[in-house]
C-alpha positions in Angstrom: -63.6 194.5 0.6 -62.2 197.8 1.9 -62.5 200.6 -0.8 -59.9 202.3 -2.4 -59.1 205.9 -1.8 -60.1 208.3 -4.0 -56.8 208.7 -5.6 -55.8 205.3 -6.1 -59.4 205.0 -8.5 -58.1 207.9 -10.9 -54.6 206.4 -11.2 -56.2 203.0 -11.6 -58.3 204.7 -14.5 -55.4 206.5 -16.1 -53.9 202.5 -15.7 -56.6 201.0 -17.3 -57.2 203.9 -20.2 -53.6 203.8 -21.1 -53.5 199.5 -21.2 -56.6 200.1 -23.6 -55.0 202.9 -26.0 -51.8 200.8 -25.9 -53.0 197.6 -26.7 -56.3 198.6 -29.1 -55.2 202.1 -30.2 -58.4 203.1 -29.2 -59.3 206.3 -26.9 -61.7 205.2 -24.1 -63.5 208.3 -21.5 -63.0 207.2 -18.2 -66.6 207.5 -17.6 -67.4 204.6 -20.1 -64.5 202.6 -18.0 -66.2 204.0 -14.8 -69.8 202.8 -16.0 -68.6 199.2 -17.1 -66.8 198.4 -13.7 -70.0 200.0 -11.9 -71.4 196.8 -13.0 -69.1 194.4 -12.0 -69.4 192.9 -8.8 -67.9 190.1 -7.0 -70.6 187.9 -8.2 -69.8 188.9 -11.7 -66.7 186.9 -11.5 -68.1 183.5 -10.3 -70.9 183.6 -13.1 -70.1 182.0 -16.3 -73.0 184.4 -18.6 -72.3 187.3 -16.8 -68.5 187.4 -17.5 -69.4 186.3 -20.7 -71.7 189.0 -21.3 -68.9 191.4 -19.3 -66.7 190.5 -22.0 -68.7 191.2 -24.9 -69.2 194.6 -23.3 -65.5 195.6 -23.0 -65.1 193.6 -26.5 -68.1 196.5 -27.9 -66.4 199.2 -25.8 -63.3 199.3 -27.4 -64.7 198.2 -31.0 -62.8 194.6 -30.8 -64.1 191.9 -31.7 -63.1 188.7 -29.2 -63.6 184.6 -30.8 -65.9 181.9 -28.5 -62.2 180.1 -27.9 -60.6 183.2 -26.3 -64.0 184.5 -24.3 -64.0 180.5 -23.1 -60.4 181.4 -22.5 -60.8 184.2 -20.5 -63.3 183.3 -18.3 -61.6 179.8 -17.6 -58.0 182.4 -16.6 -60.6 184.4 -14.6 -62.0 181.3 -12.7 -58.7 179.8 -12.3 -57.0 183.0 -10.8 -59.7 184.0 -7.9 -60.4 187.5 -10.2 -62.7 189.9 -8.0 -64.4 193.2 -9.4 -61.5 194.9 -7.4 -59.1 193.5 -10.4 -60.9 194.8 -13.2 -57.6 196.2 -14.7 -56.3 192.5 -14.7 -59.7 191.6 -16.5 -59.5 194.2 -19.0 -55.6 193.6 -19.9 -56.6 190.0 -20.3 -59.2 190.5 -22.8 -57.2 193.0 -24.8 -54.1 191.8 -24.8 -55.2 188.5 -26.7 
């Protein structure tokens, strides 16, 4: 997967701090943003645990709380839609926005 230039990262940040403030009215750093998609990799997405356990760390990151039915939810909307850890923004807005 070719990487994204420099730029692009910060305005995908400022994307992905603003869907979080919007949707949770909570203030994330984009260093704990950062950190949690350091740890996602393409593997990530194909592995039911660790997207579970990806979840429950955006879910403690911005201090919401997500049910069993929507993290089955999610990770069945992840599986179905070919996610990568390139479309971590998608991921994110997904969880949140339930």
């Amino acid at each position: 997967m070719p990487q994204r230039p420099q730029r692009q990262q910060r305005d995908l940040s400022k994307e992905v701090l603003k869907k979080v403030k919007k949707n949770t009215g909570k203030n994330v750093s984009s260093k704990e943003i950062n950190k949690l998609a350091s740890t996602v990799k393409p593997s990530t997405m194909k592995n039911e645990d660790q997207l579970m356990k990806l979840i429950d760390q955006v879910s403690s990151l911005v201090n919401i709380p997500v049910s069993d039915k929507t993290k089955n939810d999610i990770v069945k909307a992840v599986k179905a839609s070919d996610l990568d850890g390139g479309h971590l923004e998608k991921l994110i807005g997904r969880m949140i926005g339930k």
